[in-house]
C-alpha positions as CSV (number, residue, x, y, z in Angstrom):
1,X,-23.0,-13.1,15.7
2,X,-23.3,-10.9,18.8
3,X,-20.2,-8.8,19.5
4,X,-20.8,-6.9,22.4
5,X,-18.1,-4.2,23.1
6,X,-15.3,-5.6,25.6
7,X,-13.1,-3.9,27.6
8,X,-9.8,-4.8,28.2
9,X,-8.5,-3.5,31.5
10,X,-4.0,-3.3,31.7
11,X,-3.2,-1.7,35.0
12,X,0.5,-1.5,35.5
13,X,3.2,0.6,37.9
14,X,6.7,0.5,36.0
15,X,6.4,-1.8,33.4
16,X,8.5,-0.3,30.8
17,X,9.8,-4.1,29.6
18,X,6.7,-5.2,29.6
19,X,4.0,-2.7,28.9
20,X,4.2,-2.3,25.0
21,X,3.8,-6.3,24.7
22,X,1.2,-6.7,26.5
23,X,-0.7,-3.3,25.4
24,X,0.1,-4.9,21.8
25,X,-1.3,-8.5,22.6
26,X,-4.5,-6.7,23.6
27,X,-5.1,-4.4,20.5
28,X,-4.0,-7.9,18.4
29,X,-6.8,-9.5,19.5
30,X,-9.5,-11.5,16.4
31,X,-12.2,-9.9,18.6
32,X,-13.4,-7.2,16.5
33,X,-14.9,-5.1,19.7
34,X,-12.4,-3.6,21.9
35,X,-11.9,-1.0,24.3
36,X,-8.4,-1.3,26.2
37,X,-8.1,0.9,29.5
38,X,-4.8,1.2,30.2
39,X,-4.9,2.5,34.2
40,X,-1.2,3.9,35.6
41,X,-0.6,3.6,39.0
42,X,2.0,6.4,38.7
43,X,4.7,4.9,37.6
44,X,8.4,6.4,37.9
45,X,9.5,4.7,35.3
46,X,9.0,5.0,31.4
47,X,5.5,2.9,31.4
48,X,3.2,5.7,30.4
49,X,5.4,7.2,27.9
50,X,5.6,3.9,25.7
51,X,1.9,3.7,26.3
52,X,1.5,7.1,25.1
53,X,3.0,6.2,21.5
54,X,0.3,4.2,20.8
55,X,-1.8,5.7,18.6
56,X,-5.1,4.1,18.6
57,X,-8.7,5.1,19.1
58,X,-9.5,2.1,20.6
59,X,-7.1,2.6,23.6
60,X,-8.0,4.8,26.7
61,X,-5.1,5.8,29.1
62,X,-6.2,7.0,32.6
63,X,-3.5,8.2,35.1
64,X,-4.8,7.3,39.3
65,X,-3.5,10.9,40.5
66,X,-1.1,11.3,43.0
67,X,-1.7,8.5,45.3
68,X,-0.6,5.0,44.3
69,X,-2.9,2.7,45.4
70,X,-2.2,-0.7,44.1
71,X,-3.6,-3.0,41.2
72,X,-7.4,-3.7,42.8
73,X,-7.7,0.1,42.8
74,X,-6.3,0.5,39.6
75,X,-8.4,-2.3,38.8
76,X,-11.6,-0.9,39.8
77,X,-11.0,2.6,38.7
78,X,-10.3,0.8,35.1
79,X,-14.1,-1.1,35.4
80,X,-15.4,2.8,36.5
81,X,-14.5,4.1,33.1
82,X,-14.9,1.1,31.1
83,X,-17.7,1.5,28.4
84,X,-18.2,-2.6,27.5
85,X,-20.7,-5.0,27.8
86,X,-17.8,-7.8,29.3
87,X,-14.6,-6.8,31.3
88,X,-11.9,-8.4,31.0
89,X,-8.1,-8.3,32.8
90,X,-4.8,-8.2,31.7
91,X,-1.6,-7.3,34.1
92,X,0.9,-4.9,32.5
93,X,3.2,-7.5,32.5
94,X,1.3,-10.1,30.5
95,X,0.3,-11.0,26.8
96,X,-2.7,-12.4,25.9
97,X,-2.9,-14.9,22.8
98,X,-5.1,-13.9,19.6
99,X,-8.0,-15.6,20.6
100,X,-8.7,-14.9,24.6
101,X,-10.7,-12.8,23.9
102,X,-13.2,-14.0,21.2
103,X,-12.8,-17.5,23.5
104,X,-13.8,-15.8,26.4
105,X,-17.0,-13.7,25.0
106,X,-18.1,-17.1,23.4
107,X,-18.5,-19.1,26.4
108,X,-20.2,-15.8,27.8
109,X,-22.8,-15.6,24.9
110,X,-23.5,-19.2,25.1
111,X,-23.8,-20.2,28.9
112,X,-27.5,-19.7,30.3
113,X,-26.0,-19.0,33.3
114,X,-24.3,-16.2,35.1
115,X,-20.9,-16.8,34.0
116,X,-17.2,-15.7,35.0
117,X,-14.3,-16.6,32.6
118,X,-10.9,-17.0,33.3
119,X,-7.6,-18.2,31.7
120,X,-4.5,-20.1,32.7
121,X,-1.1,-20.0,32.5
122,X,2.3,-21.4,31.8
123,X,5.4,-20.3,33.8
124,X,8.2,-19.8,31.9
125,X,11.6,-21.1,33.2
126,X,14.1,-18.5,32.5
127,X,16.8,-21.1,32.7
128,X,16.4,-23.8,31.0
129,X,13.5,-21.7,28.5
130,X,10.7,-24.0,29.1
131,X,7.1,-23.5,29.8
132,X,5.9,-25.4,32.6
133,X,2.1,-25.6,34.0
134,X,1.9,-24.6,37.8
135,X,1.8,-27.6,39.7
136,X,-1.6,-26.7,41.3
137,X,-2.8,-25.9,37.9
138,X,-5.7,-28.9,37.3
139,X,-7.1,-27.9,40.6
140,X,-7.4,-24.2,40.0
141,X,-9.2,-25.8,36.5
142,X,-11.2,-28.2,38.6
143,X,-12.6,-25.4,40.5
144,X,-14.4,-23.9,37.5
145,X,-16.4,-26.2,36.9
146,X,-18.5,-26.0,39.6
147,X,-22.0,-25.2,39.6
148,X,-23.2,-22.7,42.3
């Protein structure tokens, strides 16, 4: 099977409850080829500190400098340094399940087309603990499957 190298791009701005989750979903992945670019928009809190105890070859950690310029720069600066074949995104605040990934290259190896890949997602109700899908959700999935 092809494996082309992937790069999975976390940009994040104080995200120190969220950030080792999400770093860990990424690096948890059953896609053998990984990169993950972790891209800090100078955050104030903790973030890059927890991201700094990961100690893994695979994982790149860039900071933006001194100006904070939001997630599309971080973003972009994140697809500048990215080494892989595919790109993929994941917010600092997010966890990706075991197979995105490998689901993702798959339909990109197998389409004869130009292809762009995304995912959904369920909102969790912090009440009542229940995952709901957004109510616009099969429209956003309708839209995918249009051919350009």
């Amino acid at each position: 099977m092809n494996t082309p190298l992937v790069s999975i791009i976390i940009p994040f701005f104080n995200e120190e409850k969220y950030i080792k989750k999400a770093v860990n979903s990424a690096l948890k992945q059953d896609y053998p080829n990984i990169e993950v670019l972790l891209i800090d928009d100078n955050s104030t809190d903790r973030s890059r500190e927890i991201c700094e105890e990961f100690l893994d070859d695979r994982i790149n950690l860039i900071s933006k400098g001194n100006l904070s310029k939001g997630e599309a720069s971080s973003r972009n600066l994140g697809v500048t340094h990215s080494k892989g074949e595919l790109v993929t995104f994941l917010d600092g605040d997010d966890e990706m399940t075991v197979d995105r990934v490998s689901k993702q290259v798959d339909v990109c190896i197998n389409s004869d087309k130009n292809t762009v890949v995304g995912c959904w997602v369920k909102l969790l109700e912090l009440q009542t603990g229940i995952l709901k899908t957004p109510p616009m959700h099969k429209d956003i999935v309708a839209g995918f499957h249009r051919e350009y």
